[in-house]
C-alpha positions as CSV (number, residue, x, y, z in Angstrom):
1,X,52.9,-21.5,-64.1
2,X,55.8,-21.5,-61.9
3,X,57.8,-24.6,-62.1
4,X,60.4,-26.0,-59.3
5,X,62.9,-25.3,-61.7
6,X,62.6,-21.6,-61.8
7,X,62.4,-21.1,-58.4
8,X,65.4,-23.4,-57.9
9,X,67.0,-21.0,-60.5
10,X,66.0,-18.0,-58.6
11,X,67.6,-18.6,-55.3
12,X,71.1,-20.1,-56.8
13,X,71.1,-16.6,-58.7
14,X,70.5,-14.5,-55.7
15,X,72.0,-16.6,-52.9
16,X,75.5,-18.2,-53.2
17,X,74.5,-22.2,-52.4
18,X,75.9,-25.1,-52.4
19,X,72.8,-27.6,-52.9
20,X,69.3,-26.5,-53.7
21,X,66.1,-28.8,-54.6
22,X,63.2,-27.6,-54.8
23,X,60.0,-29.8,-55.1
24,X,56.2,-28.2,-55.9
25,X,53.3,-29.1,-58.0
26,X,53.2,-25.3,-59.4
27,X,51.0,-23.9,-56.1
28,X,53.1,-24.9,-53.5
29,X,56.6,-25.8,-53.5
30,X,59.6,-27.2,-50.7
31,X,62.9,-26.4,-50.6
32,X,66.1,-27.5,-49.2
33,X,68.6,-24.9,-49.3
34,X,72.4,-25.4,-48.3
35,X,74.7,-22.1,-47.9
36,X,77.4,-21.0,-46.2
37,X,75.4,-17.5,-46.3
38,X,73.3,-19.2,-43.2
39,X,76.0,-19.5,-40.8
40,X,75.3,-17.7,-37.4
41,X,71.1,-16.6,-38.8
42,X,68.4,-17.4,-37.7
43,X,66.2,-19.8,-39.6
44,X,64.0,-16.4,-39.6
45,X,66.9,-14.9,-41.5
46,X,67.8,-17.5,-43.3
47,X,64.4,-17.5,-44.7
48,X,64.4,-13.9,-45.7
49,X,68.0,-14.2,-47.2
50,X,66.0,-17.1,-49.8
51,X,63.4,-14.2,-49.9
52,X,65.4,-11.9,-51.2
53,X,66.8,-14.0,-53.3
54,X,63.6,-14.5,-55.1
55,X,62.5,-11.0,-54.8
56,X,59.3,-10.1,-56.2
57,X,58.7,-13.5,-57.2
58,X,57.1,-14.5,-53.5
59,X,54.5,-12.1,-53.5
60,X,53.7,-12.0,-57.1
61,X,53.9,-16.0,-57.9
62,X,54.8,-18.0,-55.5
63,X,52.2,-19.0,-52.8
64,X,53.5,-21.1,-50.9
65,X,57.3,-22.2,-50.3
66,X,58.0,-24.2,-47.6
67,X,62.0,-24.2,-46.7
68,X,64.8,-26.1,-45.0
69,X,67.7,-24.0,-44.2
70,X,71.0,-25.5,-43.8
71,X,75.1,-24.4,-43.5
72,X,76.9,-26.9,-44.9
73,X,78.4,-27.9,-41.9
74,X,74.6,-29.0,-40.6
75,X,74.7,-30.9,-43.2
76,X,77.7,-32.9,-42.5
77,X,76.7,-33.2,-38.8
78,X,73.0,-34.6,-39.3
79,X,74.9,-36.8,-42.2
């Protein structure tokens, strides 16, 4: 079973970030990811950069990942 931990592991390895958290009860997860890596994307892109990250993860155990995509400067302006 895939745990919030692993997946939280999976997108800090792929995906240089400054917070993740991921919440999920092993079927479906949420995510808040800040990076620097977002500044300028789409939340599209942005979503397919935390994609990647994961790589064959999302289509083999993951089903369903809900995500907030941040810059850290969104962060700091939404406080």
């Amino acid at each position: 079973m895939v745990s919030p931990e692993s997946i939280k592991s999976g997108i800090e390895s792929g995906l240089a970030c400054e917070r993740v958290e991921v919440i999920g009860d092993g079927q479906h997860f949420q995510a808040v990811v800040v990076s620097p890596a977002f500044a300028g994307k789409s939340r599209v892109q942005r979503h397919q950069l935390v994609y990647k990250a994961l790589g064959d993860r999302m289509r083999e155990e993951i089903h369903a990942l809900s995500m907030q995509t941040l810059t850290p400067e969104e962060v700091k302006q939404n406080g």
